[in-house]
N, C-alpha and C positions, 0 to 999 in steps of 0.2 A: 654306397648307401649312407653311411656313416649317421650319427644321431645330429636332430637339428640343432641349428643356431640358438639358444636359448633368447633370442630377442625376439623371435616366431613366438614361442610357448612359454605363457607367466609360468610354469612351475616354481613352485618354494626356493627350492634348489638353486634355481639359478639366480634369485634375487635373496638369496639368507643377509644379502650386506645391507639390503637399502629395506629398513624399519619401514619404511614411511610406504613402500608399494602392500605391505600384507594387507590394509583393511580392502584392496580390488580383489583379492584372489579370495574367489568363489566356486565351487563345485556346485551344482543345483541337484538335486536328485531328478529332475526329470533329463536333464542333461546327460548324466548318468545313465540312467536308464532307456534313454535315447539310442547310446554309444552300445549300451552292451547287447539292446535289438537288434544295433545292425551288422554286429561282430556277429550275431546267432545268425543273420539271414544270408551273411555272408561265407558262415560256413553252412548253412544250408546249402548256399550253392554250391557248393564245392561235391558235399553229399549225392546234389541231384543230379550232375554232369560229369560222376567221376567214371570213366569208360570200365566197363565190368571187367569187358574181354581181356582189355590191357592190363588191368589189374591181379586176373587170373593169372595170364603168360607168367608175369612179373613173379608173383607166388610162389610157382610149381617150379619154375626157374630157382628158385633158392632150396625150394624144398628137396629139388635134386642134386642140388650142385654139393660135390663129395671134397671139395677145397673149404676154403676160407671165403665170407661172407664180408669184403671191406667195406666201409663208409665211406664217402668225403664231402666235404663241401668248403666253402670260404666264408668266413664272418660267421653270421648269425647262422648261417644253414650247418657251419663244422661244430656247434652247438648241440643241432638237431642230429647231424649225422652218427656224433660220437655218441648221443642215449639212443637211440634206435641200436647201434651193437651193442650197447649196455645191456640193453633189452633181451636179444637174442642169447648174447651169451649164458645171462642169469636161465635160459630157457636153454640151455645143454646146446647150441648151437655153434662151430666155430664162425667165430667173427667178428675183427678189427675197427680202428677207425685208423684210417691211412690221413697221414697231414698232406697236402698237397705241396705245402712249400719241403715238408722232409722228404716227401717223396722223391722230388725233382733231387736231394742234396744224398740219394742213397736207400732212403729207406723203400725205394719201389723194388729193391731187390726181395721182399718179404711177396712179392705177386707172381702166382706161377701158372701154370695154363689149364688148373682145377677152376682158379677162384674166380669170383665176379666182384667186380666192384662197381659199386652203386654212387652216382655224383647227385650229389641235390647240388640243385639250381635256379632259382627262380626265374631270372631272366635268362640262364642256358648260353650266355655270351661272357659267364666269367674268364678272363683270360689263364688265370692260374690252371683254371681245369681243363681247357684247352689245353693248353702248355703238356699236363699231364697226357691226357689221349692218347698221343703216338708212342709213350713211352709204356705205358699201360699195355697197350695194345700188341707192342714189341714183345712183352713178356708172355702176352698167349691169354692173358685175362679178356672174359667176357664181360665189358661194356653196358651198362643201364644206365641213362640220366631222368633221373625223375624233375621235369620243368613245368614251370605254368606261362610262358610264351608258346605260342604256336609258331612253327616253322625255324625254330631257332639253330642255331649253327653248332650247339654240344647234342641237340639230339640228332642233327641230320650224319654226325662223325662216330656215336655210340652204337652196337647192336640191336639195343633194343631202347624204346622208350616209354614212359609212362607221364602223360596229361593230367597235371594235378591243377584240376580249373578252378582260376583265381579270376575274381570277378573286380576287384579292388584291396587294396587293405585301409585296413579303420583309419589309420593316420591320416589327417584332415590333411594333407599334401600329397598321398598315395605314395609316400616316400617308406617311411619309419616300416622292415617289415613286424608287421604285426597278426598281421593275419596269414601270409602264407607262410611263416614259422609254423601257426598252429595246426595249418592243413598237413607241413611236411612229418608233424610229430605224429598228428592222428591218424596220417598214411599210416607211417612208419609202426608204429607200434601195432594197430590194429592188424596189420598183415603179420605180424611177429607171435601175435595171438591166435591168429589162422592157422600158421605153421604148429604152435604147441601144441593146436587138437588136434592136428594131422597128425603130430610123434606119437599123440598120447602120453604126454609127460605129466605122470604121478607127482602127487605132493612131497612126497620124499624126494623123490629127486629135483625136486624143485630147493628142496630144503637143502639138499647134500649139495649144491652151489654155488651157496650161500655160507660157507663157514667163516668165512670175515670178508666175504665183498672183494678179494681178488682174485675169486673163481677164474676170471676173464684168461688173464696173463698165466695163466697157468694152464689152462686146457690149449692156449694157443702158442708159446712161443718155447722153441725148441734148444738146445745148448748152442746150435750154430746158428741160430736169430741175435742171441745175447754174448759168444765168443768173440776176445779181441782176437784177430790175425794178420796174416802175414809182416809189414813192416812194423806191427806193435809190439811184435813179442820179443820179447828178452833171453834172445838164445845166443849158445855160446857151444866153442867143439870142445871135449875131453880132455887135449891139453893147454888148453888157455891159463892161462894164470888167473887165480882169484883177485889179484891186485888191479890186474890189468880189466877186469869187468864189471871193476864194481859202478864204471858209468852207467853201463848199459843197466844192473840188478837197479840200478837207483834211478833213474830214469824213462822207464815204461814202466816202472809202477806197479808192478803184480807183485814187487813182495819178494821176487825170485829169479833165477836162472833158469830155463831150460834148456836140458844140456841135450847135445842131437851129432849123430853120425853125420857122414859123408854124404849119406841118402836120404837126410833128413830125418832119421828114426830114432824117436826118443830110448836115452842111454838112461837119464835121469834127472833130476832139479837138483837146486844149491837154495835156498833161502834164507833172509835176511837172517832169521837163527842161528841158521846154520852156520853164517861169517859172526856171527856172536861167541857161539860156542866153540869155531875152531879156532879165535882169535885168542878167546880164554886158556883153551888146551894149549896150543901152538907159539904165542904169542910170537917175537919178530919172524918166527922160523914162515908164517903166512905168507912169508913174498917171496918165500921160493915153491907154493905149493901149488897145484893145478886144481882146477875145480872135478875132474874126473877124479881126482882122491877125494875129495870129502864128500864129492853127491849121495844123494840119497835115487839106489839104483832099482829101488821097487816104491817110487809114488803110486799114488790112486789118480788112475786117469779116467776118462769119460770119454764117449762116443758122440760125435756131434748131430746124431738123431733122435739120442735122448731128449726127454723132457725136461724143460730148464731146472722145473720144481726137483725132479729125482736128482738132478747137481746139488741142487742145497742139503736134499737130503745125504746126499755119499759126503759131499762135506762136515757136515755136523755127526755123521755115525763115528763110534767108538773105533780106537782104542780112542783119540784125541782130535779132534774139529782144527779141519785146514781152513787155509782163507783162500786156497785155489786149485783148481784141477787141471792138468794137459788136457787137450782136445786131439783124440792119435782116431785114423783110421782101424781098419782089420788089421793092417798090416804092422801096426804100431809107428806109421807115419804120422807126423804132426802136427797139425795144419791150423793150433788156435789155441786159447787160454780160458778159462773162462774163472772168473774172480767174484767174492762173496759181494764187496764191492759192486760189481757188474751187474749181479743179479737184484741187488737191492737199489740198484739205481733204476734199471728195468721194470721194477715196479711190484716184484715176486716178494 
């Protein structure tokens, strides 16, 4: 789609250099008013031919589905996609906007065979979203593409579809989208507003949401969405030498050691501190000591189906605020990290 050639469209913009074109550029008010009749009749169409039934399925499909609600789209529709969850969220609903390009690079591991995810598509032949489909669909998600081509090849490959009828867009080339941006928002949010009166969701709870605008990321992502694992972590056995790992403490970045059995069962951490203060105490005597002498054999660890927000929070509780937690099964196996770092990069 991309935005046109500035040598199509005098805007300002594109001629700020050459003085001598501003006295042509003219806007007329009837021209104007011309433009924004036909933006109205064009989403009138949209209004008179939007199929009920479809639109109902579509609905009652989110309003039952007990997972996660994801977005997506490419360009201007990932736009639209990501305020439409904006939407839902701020409205006590779980649910994401999935990147299509992060998708494809890992982040499709957040899709599991509760959730639905929803593709805007105007033309229904982006290839990105294609791309996505089979992998989606691997993970057990139910499939929606909301498009405005008829017979298109993302809705003949998704579950379900919904006809968001696009008549033209205003952009005097039928190119620039402009108009079915706006149909996809007023789909989108308007069916977000159906869903609310179906919860019955109170002004307070509207309000309790909302206490700084990252409600989102907090009702949705879990300690094992935001934990580093397997080859990132920085572990080490009992009797290792401190000498010998301070590559590993200094080079995956958490700050620490975690120290692990035979079975992989956390024993305890060592952190950067901690080779502070035993280098203080100890000084050369350090390079003959193992890290199973100085750990610290009761850290504060976390369970990877906690809520990320309760990590920040056991981090920050008294006696004194860590910059990280193990991530241990029941069993006190330990399968991840999760770092103050991590979570504030995550977006909590």
């Amino acid at each position: 789609m991309g935005s046109l050639p500035p040598s199509h469209l005098d805007f300002s913009s594109a001629n700020h250099g050459n003085d001598h074109h501003h006295h042509h550029q003219e806007i007329s008010k009837d021209n104007l008013l011309t433009l924004f009749k036909s933006q109205q009749d064009l989403l009138n169409h949209f209004f008179k031919h939007l199929d009920l039934s479809q639109t109902l399925s579509f609905s009652r499909l989110l309003l039952s589905t007990t997972g996660t609600v994801f977005f997506t789209g490419v360009g201007k529709s990932a736009f639209v996609a990501n305020k439409i969850s904006q939407t839902l969220v701020s409205l006590s609903f779980r649910s994401s906007f999935l990147s299509p390009l992060d998708a494809l690079h890992g982040d499709i591991g957040a899709l599991s065979s509760r959730d639905v995810l929803v593709l805007f598509s105007k033309s229904g032949s982006t290839e990105e979203l294609l791309r996505l489909v089979p992998c989606a669909k691997a993970r057990g998600a139910f499939l929606v593409s909301l498009t405005s081509v008829p017979g298109n090849p993302l809705a003949g490959v998704c579950d379900m579809n919904v006809h968001l009828p696009l008549q033209r867009e205003l952009c005097p080339f039928n190119l620039a989208p402009v108009t079915s941006t706006a149909i996809q928002m007023v789909f989108g949010d308007t069916i977000a507003v159906a869903l609310m009166a179906a919860r019955n969701l109170t002004k307070e709870e509207y309000g309790a949401n909302h206490p700084a605008g990252r409600i989102g990321k907090s009702l949705i992502f879990k300690v094992k969405d935001v934990m580093k694992k397997k080859e990132e972590l920085p572990v080490c056995k009992e009797g290792d030498l401190i000498m010998d790992q301070l590559v590993e403490l200094t080079s995956k970045g958490c700050g620490c050691l975690l120290v692990v059995d035979e079975h992989h069962r956390l024993i305890g951490t060592f952190t950067d501190g901690d080779l502070r203060r035993t280098l203080k105490a100890s000084g050369e005597a350090i390079f003959k000591l193992s890290v199973g002498e100085m750990c610290n054999r009761k850290p504060r660890t976390i369970g990877p189906e906690t809520m990320a927000v309760e990590a920040m929070k056991k981090m920050e509780s008294p006696p004194s605020p860590v910059q990280f937690l193990p991530v241990v099964t029941e069993d006190n196996t330990l399968i991840g990290i999760v770092t103050l770092h991590g979570l504030v990069s995550a977006g909590l």
